[in-house]
Every structure is written in C-alpha cells, then in structure tokens.
KEVO-644845 format. One line per field, with one value per residue (C-alpha): residue number from 1; x, y, z; residue in one letter. Coordinates in pm, whole numbers, plus 32768, in hexadecimal, padded with zeros to 4 digits. Each point is the difference from the previous one (the first is absolute). Example, Ala and Ser with C-alpha at 12.3 -4.5 7.8 and 13.67 -1.06 7.14 Angstrom:
2
resi: 1,2 $
c1: 84CE,8089 $
c2: 7E3E,8158 $
c3: 830C,7FBE $
resn: a,s $
REM end
This chain:
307
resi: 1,2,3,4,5,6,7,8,9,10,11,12,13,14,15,16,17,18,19,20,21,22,23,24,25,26,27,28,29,30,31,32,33,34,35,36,37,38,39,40,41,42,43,44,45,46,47,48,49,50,51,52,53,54,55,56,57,58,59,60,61,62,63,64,65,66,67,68,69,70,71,72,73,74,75,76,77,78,79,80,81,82,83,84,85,86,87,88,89,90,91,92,93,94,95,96,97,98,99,100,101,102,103,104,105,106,107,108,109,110,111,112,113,114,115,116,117,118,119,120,121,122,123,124,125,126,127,128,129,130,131,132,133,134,135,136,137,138,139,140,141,142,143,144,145,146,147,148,149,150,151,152,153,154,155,156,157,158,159,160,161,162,163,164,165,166,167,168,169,170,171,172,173,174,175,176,177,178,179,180,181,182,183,184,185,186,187,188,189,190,191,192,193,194,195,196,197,198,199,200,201,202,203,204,205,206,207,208,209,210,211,212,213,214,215,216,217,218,219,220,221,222,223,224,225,226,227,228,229,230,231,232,233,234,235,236,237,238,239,240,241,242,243,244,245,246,247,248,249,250,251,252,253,254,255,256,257,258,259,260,261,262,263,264,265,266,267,268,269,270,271,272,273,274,275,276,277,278,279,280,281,282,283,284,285,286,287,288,289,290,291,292,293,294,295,296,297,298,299,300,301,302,303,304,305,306,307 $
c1: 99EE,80F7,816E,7F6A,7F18,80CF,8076,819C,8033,80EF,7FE1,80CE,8081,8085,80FB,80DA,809E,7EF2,80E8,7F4A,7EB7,8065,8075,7EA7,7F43,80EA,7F89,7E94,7FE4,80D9,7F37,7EB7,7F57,8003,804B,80C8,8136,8000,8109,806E,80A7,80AA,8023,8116,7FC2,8110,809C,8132,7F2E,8044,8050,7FF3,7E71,8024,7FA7,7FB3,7F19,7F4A,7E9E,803E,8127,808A,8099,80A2,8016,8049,7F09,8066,7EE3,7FCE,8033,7ECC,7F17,7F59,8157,802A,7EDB,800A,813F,7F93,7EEA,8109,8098,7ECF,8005,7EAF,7E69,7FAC,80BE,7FDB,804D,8097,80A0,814B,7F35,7E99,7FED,7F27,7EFD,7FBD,7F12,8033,807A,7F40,7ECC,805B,8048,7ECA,7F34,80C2,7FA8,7EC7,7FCD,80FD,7F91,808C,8185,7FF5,7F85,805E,7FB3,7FBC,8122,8045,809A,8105,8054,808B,7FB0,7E88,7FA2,7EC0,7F5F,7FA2,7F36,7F2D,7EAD,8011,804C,8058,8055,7FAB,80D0,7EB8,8022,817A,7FF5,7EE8,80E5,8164,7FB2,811F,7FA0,80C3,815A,8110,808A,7EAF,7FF3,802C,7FFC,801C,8138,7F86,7F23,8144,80D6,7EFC,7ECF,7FCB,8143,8139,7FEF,8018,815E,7FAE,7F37,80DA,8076,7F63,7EFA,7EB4,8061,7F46,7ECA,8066,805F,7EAC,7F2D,80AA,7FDA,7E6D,800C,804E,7F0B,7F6A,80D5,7FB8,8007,801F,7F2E,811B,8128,8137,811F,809A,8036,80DD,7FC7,8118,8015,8111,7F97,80A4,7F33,7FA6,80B5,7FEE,7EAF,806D,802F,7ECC,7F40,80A9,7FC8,7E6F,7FFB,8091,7F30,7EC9,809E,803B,7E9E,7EE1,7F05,8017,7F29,7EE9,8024,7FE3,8037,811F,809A,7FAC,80A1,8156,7FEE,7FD1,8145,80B8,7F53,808B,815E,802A,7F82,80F7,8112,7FDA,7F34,7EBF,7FAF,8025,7F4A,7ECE,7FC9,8028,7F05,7EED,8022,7FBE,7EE7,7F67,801B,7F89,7F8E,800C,816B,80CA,8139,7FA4,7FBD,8140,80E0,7F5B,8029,8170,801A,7F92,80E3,7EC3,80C5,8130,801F,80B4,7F19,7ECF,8104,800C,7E8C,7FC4,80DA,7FB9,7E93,80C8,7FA1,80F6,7F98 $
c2: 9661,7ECF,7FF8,7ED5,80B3,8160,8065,806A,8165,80D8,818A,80EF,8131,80DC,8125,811C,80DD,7FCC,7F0C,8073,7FE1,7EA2,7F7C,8042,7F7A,7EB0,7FEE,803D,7EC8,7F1A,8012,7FD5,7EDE,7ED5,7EA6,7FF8,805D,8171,804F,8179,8036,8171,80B1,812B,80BE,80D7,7FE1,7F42,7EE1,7FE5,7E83,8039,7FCA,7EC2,7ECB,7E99,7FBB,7EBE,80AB,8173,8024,8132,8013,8150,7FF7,8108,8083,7F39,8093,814B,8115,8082,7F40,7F3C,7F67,7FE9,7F5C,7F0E,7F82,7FA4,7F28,7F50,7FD9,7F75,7EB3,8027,7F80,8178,8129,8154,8134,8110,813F,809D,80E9,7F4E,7F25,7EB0,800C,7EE5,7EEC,8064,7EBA,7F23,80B5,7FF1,7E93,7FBA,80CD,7F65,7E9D,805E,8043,7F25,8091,816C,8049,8163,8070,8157,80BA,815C,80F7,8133,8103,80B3,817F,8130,7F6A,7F88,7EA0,7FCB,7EA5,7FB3,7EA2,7FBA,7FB6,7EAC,7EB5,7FA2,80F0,8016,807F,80EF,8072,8059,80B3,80E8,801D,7FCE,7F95,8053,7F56,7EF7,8056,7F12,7FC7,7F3E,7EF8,7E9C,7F66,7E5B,7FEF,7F5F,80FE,80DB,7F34,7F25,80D3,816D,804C,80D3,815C,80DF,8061,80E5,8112,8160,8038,7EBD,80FD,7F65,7EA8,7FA3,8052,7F52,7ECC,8016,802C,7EBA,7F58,8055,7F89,7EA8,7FF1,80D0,8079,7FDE,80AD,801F,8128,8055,80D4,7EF3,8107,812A,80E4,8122,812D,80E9,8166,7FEB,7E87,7F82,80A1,810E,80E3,7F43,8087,7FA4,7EB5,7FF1,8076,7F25,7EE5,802D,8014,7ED2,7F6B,8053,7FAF,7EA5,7FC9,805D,7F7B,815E,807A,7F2B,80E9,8123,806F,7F52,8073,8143,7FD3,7F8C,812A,80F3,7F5D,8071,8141,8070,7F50,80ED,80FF,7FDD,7FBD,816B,7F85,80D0,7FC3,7E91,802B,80BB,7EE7,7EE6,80AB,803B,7E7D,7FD8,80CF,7F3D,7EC1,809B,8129,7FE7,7F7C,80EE,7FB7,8094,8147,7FC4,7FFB,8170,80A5,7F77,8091,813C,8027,8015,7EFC,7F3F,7E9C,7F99,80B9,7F32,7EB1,8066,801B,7EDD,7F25,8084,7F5A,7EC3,802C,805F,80A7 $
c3: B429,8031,7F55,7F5B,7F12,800B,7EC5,7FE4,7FA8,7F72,8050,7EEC,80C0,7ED9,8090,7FBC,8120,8118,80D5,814F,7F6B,7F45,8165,8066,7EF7,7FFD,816E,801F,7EE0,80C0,8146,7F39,80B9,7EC9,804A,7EAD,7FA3,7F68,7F36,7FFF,7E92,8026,7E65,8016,7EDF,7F98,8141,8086,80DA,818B,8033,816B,7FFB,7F84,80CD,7FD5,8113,7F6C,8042,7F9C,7F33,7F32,7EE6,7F93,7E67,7EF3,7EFE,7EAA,7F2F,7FAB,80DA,80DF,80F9,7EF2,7F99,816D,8039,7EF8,8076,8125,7F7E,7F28,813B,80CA,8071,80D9,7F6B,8062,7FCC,809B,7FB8,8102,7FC2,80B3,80C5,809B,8101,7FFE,815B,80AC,7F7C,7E85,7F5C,80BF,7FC3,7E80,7FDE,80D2,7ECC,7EFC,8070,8027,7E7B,7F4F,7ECE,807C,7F81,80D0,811C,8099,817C,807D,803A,8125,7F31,80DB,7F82,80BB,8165,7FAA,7FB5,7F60,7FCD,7E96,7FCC,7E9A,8057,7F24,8024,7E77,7F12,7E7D,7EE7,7F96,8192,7FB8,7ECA,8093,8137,805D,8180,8094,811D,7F0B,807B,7F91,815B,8048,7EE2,800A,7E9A,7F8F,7F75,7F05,7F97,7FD4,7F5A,7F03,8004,8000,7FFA,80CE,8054,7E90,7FD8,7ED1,80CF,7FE0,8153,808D,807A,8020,7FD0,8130,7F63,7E96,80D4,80D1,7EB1,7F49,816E,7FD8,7E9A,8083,8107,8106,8124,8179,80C5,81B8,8088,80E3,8037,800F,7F63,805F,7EE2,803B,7EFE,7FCF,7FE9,7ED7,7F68,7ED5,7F06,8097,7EEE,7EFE,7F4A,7EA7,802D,80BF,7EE6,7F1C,80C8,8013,7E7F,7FE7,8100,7F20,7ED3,8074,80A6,7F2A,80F0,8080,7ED7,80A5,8153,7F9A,8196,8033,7EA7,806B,814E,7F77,7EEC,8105,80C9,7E92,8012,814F,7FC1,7EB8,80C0,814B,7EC3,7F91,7EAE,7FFE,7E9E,802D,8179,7F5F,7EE8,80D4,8108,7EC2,7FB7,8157,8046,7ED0,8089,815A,8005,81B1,800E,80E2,7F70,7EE7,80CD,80B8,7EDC,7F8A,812D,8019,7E7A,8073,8139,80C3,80B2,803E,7FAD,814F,80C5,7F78,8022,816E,8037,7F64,80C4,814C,7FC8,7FA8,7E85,7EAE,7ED4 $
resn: x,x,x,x,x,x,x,x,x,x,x,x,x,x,x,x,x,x,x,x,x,x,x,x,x,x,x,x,x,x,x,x,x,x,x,x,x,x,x,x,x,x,x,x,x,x,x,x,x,x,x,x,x,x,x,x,x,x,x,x,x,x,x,x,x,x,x,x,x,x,x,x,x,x,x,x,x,x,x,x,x,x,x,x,x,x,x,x,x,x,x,x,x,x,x,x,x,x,x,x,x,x,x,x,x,x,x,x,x,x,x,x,x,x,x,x,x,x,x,x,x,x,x,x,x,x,x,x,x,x,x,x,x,x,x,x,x,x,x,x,x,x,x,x,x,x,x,x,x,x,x,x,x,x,x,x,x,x,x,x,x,x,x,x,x,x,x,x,x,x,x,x,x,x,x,x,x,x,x,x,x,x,x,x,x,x,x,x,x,x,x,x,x,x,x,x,x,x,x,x,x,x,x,x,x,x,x,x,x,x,x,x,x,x,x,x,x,x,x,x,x,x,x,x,x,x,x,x,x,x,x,x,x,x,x,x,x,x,x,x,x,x,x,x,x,x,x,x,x,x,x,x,x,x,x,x,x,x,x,x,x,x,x,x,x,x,x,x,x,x,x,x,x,x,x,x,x,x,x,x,x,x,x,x,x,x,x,x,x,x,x,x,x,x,x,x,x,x,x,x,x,x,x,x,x,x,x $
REM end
C-alpha cells in the first residue's frame, strides 16, 4: 500500500478510569505500520480528561476530548465520530490492544470492495491468564447471519467503518439503548442492513475480559436491554434460532437478577423458538440454585466465550 492511495483515519478510544490500560491502547495504534496519518481521538466519559496524552505529531496525533452527548460509551463514541476528521474511522476500547498489521490489512479489504462500508478482523480474547484466538469463519457477513448469531468474533475494537457510512448512511451508534448494553450488536445489525460486512479471518485485537466488567451486575438492565433489542428488530421473528438465542440471554439475566418467575417465562419462550438452545437450560438451573450465575460466567470465559 503507498501513502498515495492510503486512506486517513481517525481511531475513537472511549475511556473512563483505565489510564494504564488507555496508555497502552493509545500506543499499540500509533505504531501500526500505515503510511497515513492516523488520528487517535481519546472520549473521557464521565471522567476529568488527562491532557498530558495529547500530541500533535503531524502523522499520529491525539486529541484528548470530553463526552458532550449522553453519558455511557455510545455518547462516548458518538462524540468522537463528530470529532473525526479521518475517510475511515475505528473503533478501540480503553482496555484492548491493536496487533500488528490490523489497519493495513483492513484498508487493503476495503479497497478491495469499494462497495463495502465495514469490514471487521478476528480477536484473542484474554481472561484470567488464558488467551484464546477467536476468528469468524467468513469473509462477508449478512444481516440474516447476524440475527441468527451475534458473532462475537465482531468485537468493536476491530472495526473500521467509512465515515460516511456513519455520519450520512446507517447511522451513529444508538444512544437510546438502556445501559448502552448491546449497542455493539444494534450498531452491527443496522451496519448489515446497509450492506454486507467483511470480514479478515485473522486475529488483529487483543481483547481483555474482566473478571468484574461493567455489567457484570447489572442483570436488570441486561434484560431490559435485550427486550428492547427485539422490540426494535423484528427480523428476529424470521430466525426463530437466533430469537431464541437472544431470549435465552433474558432468561439467564432474570434468572442471575433473582427474578425466577420472569426467568422461567422467558426460558418457555425460548425453548419454543429452540427447543436445543442451552441458554434456555442455563437460565433454569440458575432459577433453581442448581447453580450460580458467576460460576457459569467464569466457565464460559475461560473458553474465550460469554453467555
């Protein structure tokens, strides 16, 4: 790739009391090797912002901004985009780390199809001292492929997005999600609604899992959260596996939230859908106290997978 047909890019690093982790991140995307300039915009979201990263190095600056939109990473992220100046913008949260050869790689795919808006990479999932490689077996990806499954091979620390696409097509991250939880997904199904993703079959992103993440308490609003997700995307109906897959997500969340009315319905609607979705059986035995919720969390994640 020459600097002559290398697009600019702006990368949105939203953050909130990681500053060791953020110093890390800010690095591993400056030494990417891209003949353009890459512009690093830095979101602190209800946070005081650390000016000190800032730097105006013509061909990787930083720029440390506050979150002027509504609270949460989706604010966050959406003021970064505002804030974009680059043809691309990524995305990379606080606490992954880019590997070497990602954006090259990426622009390389995207001008390969010039009709593509999105294309994504395989991660390494880092949890409790394993690190497990997780790459999608596709090179584009549907919207009837992402309702039946959430891929989270899809992490948001590995796309690359037309910023055109964001700011006069399919549109900025959803804002209106309770919790912001699972707006990656939202934001990857309008993305697929556009036009099929692409996708790199290899691991480009470090993506550290924590024992205590953000939501890992937070059941109700998880629950809440997948509701809405349905409610807003009635192409689900037409999956009935991948509808069953996201009601059996609200199953165990009601369950882990102490709710075993609400657990037991949610895991009948489920079982309907799909009679063979484990969640489904996940969320009973959870209800039941055959099992703790954490303890299937930490099972889960050792293998590199979430619920």
């Amino acid at each position: 790739m020459t600097a002559g047909r290398a697009p600019t890019i702006s990368v949105v690093v939203p953050t909130r009391d990681r500053p060791e982790l953020l110093r890390e991140a800010i690095a591993a995307i400056r030494e990417q090797d891209y003949p353009a300039p890459v512009d690093v915009v830095v979101v602190y979201d209800q946070s005081t912002p650390d000016t000190t990263l800032a730097s105006d190095d013509p061909h990787r600056p930083v720029r440390v901004i506050s979150n002027g939109r509504t609270a949460g990473l989706a604010g966050a992220r959406n003021s970064g985009i505002l804030a974009a100046t680059g043809e691309l913008v990524a995305f990379c949260d606080d606490d992954d780390r880019w590997l070497p050869g990602k954006l090259a790689a990426q622009v390389d795919e995207l001008l390969a199809h010039p009709d593509a808006e999105f294309v994504s990479c395989g991660i390494q999932v880092s949890y409790d001292g394993t690190v497990n490689d997780r790459v999608l077996d596709l090179d584009s990806v549907s919207l009837a492929a992402l309702l039946r499954d959430r891929m989270t091979e899809l992490h948001p620390s590995t796309f690359l997005i037309r910023r055109a696409a964001l700011v006069d097509g399919f549109g900025l991250v959803d804002e209106e999600i309770p919790g912001s939880y699972a707006e990656d997904y939202e934001f990857l199904l309008r993305a697929a609604r556009s036009a099929p993703l692409r996708n790199l079959r290899t691991p480009y992103v470090l993506v550290r899992w924590h024992k205590r993440s953000y939501f890992a308490q937070r059941w109700d609003t998880i629950a809440t959260a997948l509701q809405w997700l349905l409610d807003r995307y009635p192409e689900f109906a037409t999956e009935p596996a991948g509808e069953a897959r996201v009601a059996g997500q609200i199953a165990f969340a009601e369950a882990a939230a102490g709710h075993r009315r609400g657990a037991i319905r949610w895991a009948r609607h489920t079982l309907a859908r799909n009679p063979r979705e484990p969640r489904a059986y996940l969320a009973l035995a959870v209800a039941s106290r055959a099992v703790r919720p954490d303890l299937v969390l930490r099972t889960l994640h050792k293998r590199g997978r979430g619920i």
